[in-house]
FIKOL-752337 format. One line per field, with one value per residue (C-alpha): x, y, z; residue in one letter. Coordinates in pm, 1 decimal, padded with zeros to 6 digits. Example, Ala and Ser with C-alpha at 12.3 -4.5 7.8 and 13.67 -1.06 7.14 Angstrom:
% FIKOL-752337
x <- [01230.0 / 01367.0]
y <- [-00450.0 / -00106.0]
z <- [00780.0 / 00714.0]
rest <- [A / S]
% end
This chain:
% FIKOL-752337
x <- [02769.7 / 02842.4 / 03074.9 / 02985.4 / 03072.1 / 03227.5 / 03122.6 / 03280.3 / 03106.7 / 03250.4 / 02989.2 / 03159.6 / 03040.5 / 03255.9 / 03177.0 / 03151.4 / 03236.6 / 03340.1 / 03279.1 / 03131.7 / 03286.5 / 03243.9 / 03498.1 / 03574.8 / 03935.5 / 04043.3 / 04414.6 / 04435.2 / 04745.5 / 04544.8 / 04295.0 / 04361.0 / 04102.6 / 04300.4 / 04547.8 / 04291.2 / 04222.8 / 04560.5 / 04886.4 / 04890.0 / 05267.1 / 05301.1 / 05361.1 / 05109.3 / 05110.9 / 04863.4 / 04758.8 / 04621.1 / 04454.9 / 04643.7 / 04440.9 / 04359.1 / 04750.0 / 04786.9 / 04552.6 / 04602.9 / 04904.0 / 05111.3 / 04865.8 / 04904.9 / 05236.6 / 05254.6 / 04985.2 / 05227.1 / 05576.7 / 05414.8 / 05328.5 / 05629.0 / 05470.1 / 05635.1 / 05395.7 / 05485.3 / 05279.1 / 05190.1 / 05019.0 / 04737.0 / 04632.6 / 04213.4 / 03959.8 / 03769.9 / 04076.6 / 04305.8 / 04076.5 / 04294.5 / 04458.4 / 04808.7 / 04755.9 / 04663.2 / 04940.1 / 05180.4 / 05000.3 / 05118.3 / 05462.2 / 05532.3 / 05321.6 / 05543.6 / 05835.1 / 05721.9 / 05590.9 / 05347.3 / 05247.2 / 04936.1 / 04669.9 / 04741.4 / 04896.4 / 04565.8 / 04622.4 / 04493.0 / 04294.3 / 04235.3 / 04022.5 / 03742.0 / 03525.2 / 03777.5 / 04080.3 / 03906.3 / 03757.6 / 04136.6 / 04253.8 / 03981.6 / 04088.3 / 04469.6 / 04389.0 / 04152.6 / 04415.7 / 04712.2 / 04847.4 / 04490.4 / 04368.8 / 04501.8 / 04290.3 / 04213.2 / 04103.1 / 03865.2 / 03899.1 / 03644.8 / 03720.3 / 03434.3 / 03082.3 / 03045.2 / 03271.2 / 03139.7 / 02758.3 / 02775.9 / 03129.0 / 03288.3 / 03039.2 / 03004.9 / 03230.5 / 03232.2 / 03566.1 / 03701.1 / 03896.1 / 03734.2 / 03862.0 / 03848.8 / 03653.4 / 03380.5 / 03326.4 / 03456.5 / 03471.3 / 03779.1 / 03682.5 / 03579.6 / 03351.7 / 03610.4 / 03530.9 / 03699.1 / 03805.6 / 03673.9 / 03531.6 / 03605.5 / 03382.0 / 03548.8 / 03329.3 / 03641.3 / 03734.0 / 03386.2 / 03456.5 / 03789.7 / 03564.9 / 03459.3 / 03125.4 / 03054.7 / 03234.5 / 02985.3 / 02692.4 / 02867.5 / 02750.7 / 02453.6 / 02301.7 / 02321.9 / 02118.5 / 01852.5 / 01849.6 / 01791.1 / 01520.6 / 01339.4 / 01344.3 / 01305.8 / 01296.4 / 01080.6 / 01110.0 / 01488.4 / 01335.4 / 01195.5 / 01481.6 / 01644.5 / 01400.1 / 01371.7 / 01762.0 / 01956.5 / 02045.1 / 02212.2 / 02344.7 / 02553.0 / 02628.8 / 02771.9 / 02919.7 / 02678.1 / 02880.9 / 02552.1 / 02335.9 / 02065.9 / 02361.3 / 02470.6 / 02065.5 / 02097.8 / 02406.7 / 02351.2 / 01984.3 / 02185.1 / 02418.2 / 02175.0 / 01999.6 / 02235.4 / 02352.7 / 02027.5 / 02031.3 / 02364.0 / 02407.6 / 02133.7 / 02271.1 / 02641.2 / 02737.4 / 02425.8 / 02277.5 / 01962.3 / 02000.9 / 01709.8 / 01831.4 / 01684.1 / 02040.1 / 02078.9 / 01803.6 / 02026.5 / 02251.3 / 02102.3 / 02124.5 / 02396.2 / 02642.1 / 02679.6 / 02672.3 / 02929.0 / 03146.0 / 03137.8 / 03193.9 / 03412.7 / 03659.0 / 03401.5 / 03101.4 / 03130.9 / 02903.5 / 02687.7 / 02568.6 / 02514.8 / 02326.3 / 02073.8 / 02065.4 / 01922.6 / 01737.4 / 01522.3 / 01455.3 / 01373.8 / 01142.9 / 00981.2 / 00945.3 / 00762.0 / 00549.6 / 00411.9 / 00352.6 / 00148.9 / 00379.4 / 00433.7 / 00179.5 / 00248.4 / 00290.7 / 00546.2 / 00708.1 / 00730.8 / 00934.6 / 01214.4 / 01290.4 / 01187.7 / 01455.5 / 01739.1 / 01694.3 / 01646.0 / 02003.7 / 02170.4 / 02271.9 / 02409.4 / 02402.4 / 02500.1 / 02223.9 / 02364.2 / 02557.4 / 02187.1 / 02180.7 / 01889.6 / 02062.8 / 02333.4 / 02108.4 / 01946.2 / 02238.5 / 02328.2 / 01987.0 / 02057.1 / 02432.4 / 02265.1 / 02010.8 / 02313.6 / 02483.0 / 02146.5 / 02141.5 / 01877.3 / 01624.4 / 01670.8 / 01538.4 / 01536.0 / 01440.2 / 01169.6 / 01003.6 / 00607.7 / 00517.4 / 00777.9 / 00969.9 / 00871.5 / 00972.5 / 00884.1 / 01092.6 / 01015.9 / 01120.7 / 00947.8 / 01094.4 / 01086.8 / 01248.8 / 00964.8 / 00956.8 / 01276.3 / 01228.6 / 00886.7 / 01087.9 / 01374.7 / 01147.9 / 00971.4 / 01247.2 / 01328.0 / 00964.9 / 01021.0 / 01365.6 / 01274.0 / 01324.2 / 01005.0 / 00720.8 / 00405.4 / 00386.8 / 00280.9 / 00256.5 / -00110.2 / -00236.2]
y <- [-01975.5 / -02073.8 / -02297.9 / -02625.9 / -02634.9 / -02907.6 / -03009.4 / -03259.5 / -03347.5 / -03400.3 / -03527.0 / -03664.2 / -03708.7 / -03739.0 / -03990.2 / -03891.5 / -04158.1 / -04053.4 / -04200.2 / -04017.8 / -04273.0 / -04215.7 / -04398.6 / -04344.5 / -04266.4 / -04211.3 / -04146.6 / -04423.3 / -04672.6 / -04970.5 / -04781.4 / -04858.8 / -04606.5 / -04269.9 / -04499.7 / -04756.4 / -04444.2 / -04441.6 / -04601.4 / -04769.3 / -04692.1 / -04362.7 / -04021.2 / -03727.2 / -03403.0 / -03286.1 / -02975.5 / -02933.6 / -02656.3 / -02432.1 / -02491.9 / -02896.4 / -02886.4 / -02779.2 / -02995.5 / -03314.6 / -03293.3 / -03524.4 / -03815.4 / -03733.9 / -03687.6 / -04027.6 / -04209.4 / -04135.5 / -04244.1 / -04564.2 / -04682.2 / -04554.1 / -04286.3 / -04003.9 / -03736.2 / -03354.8 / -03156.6 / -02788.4 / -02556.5 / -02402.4 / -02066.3 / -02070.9 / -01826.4 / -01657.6 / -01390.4 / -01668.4 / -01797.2 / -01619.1 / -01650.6 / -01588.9 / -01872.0 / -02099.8 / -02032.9 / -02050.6 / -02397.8 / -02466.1 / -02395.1 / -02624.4 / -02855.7 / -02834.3 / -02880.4 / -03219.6 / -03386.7 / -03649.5 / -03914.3 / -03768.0 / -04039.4 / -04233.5 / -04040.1 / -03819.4 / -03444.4 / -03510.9 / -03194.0 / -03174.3 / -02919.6 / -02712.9 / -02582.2 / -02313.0 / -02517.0 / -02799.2 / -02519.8 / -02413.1 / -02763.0 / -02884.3 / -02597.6 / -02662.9 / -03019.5 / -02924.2 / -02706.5 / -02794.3 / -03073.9 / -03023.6 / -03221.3 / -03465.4 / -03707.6 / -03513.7 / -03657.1 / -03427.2 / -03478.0 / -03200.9 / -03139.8 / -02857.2 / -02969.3 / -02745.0 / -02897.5 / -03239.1 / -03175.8 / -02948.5 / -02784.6 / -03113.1 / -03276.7 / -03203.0 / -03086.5 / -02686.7 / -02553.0 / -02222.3 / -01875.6 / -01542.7 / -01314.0 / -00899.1 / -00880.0 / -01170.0 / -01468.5 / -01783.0 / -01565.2 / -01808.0 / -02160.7 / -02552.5 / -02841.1 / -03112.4 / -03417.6 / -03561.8 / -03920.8 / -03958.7 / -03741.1 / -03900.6 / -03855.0 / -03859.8 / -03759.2 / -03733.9 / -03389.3 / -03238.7 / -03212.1 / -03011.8 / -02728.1 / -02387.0 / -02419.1 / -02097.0 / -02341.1 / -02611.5 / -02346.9 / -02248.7 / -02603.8 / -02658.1 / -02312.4 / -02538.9 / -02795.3 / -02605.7 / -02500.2 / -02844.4 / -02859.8 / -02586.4 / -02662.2 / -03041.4 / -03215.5 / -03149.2 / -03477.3 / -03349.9 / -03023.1 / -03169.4 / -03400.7 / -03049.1 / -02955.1 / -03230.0 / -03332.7 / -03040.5 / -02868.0 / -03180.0 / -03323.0 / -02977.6 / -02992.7 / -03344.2 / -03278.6 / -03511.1 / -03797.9 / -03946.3 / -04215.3 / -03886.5 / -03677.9 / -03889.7 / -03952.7 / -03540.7 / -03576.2 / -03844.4 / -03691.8 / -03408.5 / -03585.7 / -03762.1 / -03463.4 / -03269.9 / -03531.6 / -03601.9 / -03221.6 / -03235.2 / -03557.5 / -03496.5 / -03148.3 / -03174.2 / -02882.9 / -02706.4 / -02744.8 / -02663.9 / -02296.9 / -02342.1 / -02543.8 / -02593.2 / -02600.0 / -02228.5 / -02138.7 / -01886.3 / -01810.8 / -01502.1 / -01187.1 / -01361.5 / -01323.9 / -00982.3 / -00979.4 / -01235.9 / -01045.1 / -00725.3 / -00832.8 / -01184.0 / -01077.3 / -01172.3 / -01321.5 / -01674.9 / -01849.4 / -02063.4 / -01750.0 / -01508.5 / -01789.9 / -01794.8 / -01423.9 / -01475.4 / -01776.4 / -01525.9 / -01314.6 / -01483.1 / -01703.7 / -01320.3 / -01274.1 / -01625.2 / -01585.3 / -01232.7 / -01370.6 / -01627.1 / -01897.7 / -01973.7 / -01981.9 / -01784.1 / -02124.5 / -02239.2 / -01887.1 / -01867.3 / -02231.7 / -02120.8 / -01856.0 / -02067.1 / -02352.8 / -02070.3 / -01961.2 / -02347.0 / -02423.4 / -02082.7 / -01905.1 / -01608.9 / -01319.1 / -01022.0 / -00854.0 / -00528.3 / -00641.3 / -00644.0 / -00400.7 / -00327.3 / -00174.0 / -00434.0 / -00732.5 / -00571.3 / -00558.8 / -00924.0 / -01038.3 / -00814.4 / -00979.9 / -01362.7 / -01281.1 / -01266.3 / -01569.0 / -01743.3 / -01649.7 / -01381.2 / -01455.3 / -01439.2 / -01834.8 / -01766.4 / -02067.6 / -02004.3 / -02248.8 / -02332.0 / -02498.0 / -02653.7 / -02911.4 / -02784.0 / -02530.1 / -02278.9 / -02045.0 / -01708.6 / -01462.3 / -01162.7 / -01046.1 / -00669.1 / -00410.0 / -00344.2 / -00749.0 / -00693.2 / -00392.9 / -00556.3 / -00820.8 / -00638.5 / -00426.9 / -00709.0 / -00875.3 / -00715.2 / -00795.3 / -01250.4 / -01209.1 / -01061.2 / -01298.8 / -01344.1 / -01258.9 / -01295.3 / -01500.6 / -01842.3 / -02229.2 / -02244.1 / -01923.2]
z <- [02524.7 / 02881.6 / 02930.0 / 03134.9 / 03527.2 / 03684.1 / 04031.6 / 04299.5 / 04599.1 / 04923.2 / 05183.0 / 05526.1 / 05818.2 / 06129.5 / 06380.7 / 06758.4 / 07025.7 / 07379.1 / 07686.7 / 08012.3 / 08317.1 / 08667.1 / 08860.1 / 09226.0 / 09335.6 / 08990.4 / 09121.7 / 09324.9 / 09220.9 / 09088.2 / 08910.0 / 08535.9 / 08402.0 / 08357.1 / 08156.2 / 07934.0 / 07676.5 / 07447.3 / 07463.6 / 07884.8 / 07840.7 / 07635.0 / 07764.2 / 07916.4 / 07892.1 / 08199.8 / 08225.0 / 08602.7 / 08782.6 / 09047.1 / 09312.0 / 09255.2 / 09237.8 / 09571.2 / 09702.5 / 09484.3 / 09336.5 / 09543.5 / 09426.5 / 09098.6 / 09021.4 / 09213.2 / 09028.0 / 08660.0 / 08860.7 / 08994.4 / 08666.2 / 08489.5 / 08282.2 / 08160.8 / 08239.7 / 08186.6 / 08428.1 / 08367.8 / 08613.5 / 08496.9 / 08709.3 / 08735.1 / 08688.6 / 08371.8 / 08340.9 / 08254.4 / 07987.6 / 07736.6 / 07403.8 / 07615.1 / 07803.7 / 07522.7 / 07350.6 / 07653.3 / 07698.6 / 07300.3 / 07328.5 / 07668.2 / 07427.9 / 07154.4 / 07372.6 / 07470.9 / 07170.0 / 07197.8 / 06935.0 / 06727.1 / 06824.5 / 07096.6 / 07367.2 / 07518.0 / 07645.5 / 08003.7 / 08149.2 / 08483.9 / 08691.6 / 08629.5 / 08325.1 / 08266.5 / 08208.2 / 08021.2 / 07754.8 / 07737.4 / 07674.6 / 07465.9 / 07197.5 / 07233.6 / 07157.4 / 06876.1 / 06746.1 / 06839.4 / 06452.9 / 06377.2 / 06635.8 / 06897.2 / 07159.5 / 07463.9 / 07822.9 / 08022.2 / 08447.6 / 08560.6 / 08940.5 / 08996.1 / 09077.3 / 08743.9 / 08559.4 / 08686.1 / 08564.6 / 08269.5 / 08172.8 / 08091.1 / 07954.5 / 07601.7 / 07311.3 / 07325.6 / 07387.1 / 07370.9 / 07494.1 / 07562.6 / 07278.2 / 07200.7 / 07530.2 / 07464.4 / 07638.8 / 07409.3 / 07050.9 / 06973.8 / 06975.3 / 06838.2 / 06874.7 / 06969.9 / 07168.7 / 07411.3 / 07399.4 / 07779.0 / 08064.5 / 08393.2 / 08702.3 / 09022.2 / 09346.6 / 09545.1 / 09397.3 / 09542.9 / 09966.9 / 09863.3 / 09693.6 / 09867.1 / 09936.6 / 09689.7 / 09452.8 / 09539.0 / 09507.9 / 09146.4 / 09038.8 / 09228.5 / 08996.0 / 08673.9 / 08822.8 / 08912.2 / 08562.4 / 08442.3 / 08726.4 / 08607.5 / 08249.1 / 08220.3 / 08513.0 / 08737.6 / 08957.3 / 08964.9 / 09109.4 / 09371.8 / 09482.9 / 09532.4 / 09711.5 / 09950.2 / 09965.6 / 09797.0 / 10140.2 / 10278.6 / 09959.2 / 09952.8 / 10316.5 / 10272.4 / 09912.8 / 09718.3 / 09887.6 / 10009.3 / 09807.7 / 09786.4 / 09623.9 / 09386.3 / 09237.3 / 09214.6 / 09047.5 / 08802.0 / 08757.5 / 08637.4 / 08413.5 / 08238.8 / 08184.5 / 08035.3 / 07814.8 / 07685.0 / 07559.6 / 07430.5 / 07225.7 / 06957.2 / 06884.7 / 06959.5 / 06682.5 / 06782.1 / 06426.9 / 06616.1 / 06801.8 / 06992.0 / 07294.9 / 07627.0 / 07834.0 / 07700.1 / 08000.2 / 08190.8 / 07942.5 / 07764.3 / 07974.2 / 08236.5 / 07893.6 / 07967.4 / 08321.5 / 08360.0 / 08150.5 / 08303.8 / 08606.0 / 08562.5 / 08858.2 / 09098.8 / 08998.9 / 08907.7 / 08617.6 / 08787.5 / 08973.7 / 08699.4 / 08528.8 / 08875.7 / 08856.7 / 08459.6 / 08595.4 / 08811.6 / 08621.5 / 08371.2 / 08566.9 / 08662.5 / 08304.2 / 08219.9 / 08558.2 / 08402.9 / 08035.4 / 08212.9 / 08156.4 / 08525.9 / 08809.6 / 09140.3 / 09332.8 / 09106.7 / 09067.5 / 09463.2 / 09454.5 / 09228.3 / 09504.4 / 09789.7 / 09674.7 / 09627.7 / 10011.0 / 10143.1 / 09954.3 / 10094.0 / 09769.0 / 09805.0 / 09513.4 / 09401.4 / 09346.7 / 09262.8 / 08939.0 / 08754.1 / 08518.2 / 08240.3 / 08011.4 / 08028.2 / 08038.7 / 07690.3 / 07493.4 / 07643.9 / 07463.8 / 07146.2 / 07101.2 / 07170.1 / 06887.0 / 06642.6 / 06840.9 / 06765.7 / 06416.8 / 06444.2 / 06679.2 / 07057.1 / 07094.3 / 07448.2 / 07640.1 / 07860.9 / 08139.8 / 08075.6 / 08398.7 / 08587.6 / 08405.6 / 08055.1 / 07838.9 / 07511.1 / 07298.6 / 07328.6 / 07007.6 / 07163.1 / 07488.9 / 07483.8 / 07705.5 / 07919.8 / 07997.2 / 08148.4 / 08331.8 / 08489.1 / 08579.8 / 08742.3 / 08912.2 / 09073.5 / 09154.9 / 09555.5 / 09653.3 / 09555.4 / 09690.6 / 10032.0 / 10330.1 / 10444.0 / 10082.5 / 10085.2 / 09807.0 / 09896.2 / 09767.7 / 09798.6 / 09629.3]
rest <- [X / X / X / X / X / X / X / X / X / X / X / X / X / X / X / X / X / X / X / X / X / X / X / X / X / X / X / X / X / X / X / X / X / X / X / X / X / X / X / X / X / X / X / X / X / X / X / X / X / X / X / X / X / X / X / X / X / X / X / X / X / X / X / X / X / X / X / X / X / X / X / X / X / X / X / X / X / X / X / X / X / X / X / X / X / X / X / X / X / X / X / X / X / X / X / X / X / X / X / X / X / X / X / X / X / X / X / X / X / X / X / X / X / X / X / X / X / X / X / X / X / X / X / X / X / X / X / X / X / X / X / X / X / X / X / X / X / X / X / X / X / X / X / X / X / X / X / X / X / X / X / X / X / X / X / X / X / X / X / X / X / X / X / X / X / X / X / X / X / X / X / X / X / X / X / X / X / X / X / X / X / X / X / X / X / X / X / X / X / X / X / X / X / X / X / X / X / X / X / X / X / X / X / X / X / X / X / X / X / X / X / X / X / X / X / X / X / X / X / X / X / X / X / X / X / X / X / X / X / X / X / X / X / X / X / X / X / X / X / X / X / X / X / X / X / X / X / X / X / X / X / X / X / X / X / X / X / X / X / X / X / X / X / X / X / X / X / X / X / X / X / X / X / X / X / X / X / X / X / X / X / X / X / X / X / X / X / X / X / X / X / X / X / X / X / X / X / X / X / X / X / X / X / X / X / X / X / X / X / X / X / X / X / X / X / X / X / X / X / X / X / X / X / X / X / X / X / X / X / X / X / X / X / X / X / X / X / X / X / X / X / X / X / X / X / X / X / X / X / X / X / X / X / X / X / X / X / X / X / X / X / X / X / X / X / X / X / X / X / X / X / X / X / X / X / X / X / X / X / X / X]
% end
């Protein structure tokens, strides 16, 4: 006889709330923003890029001592190298040294994608979770990194193995960060929104077109720059906050982000994100164009608008057999399929399930004759 079981059910579910603010001059002294998420008078522990250090620091360090905050400021060295599980835990010990209250005294990150995945899983970790404040200073950061609740460190030679869905309380939008930027920094960015272009926006496509050269030239600080910008935002967070824990694998943002996994992490030391993602964009735009997905006319505009906004790649890094086992390691990432988002038109997209190897190689091979200066390939055809 089998003896009875016994079954308690535990059914939560956790509420998500953050705010996404864009304020200008978030540093400036009577701008209450930074301050209105937590305790106005309890301590910070910042954690704040390198570079926006040098740059920014003074104003920073003066915005906390003009309101009398105790604020413990560590220097956090950029790049994807220093995405590591060293750093993270160097980041938890000069935590742990300077206690904050549980709930209402936010971690404040501030810089680019990088640092706020690093900070976003110290806060998710770090007492099992504490509030977190998210300051992107990249024009990555500012239209995709930052924006939703991924964080993470690259672990046993993978790109963000180690990681949590933790949101923020805030992400704060400041403009002001943007002019200081290399303008391969700028690009970086720029590479993500013409992956939202391609894949669900195609009004945003052509604002790029007709005002993406000067918007970068002037930093987006233009009235044009900021409609790209906020076109962007919107976007993005119209993808994101339906399927925050990615309950559904099939997402549209993931355009890009299947064979650029392995080339960005070959060759991390000197190819940035945005433009491995462009290098997967094109191709994969190749790919779509031969299944008779795209037309010729809108093929030929993808490559036109990466020449009119000046983007330089590295062409060389592409690799076949590389790019392959990139697809074969997001098919387990995507639970067993490769769901690889694919554009149908411009603006619209379909999962494909089916790309073989010879896809890619057609692609690949194509790929000198679209990128050449002057094609033949034209509009009108």
């Amino acid at each position: 006889m089998t003896q009875a079981e016994t079954r308690w059910q535990v059914r939560v579910n956790r509420p998500i709330a953050y705010d996404v603010v864009k304020t200008p001059d978030l540093f400036a002294p009577e701008n209450d923003t930074l301050m209105s998420f937590g305790w106005p008078q309890g301590r910070r522990f910042v954690v704040v890029d390198g570079n926006v250090m040098r740059l920014h620091g003074d104003r920073i360090e003066a915005y906390f001592q003009q309101r009398g905050i105790e604020a413990k400021i560590v220097v956090f060295p950029g790049g994807e190298e220093n995405k590591t599980i060293e750093i993270y835990q160097d980041l938890a010990r000069k935590l742990d040294a300077f206690p904050i209250h549980r709930r209402d005294e936010p971690i404040i990150a501030i810089g680019g994608g990088v640092l706020t995945d690093v900070v976003g899983f110290l806060a998710a970790s770090y007492r099992r979770g504490v509030p977190h404040i998210k300051v992107p200073t990249t024009l990555m950061g500012y239209i995709d990194a930052a924006l939703g609740i991924k964080a993470g460190i690259n672990f046993n030679g993978n790109k963000n193995r180690l990681g949590a869905f933790e949101p923020p309380r805030a992400v704060l939008l400041d403009r002001s960060f943007l002019p200081t930027l290399p303008k391969r920094h700028l690009l970086n960015g720029v590479c993500e929104i013409i992956k939202l272009a391609i894949i669900r926006d195609a009004p945003l496509l052509r604002l790029l077109e007709e005002q993406g050269a000067q918007s970068i030239a002037n930093c987006f600080s233009s009235a044009e720059g900021e409609a790209i910008l906020d076109a962007a935002i919107g976007g993005m967070l119209a993808e994101l906050a339906p399927n925050l824990h990615e309950e559904e694998l099939a997402r549209r943002v993931d355009f890009g982000h299947t064979f650029s996994y392995g080339l960005e992490t070959r060759h991390e030391h000197h190819l940035l994100h945005g433009e491995a993602v462009l290098l997967d964009i094109l191709v994969s735009v190749l790919i779509a164009y031969h299944r008779n997905l795209l037309s010729e006319a809108d093929t030929a505009r993808v490559f036109a608008l990466v020449r009119t906004l000046e983007i330089q790649l590295d062409y060389s890094v592409l690799d076949a057999q590389l790019m392959w086992d990139a697809l074969q390691d997001r098919v387990k990432h995507r639970n067993g399929q490769q769901r690889v988002p694919m554009p149908q038109g411009m603006g619209r997209c379909i999962f494909l399930n089916d790309i073989s190897r010879s896809d890619l190689n057609a692609a690949l091979s194509q790929l000198p004759t679209w990128i050449a200066p002057h094609n033949e390939h034209a509009f009108e055809r």
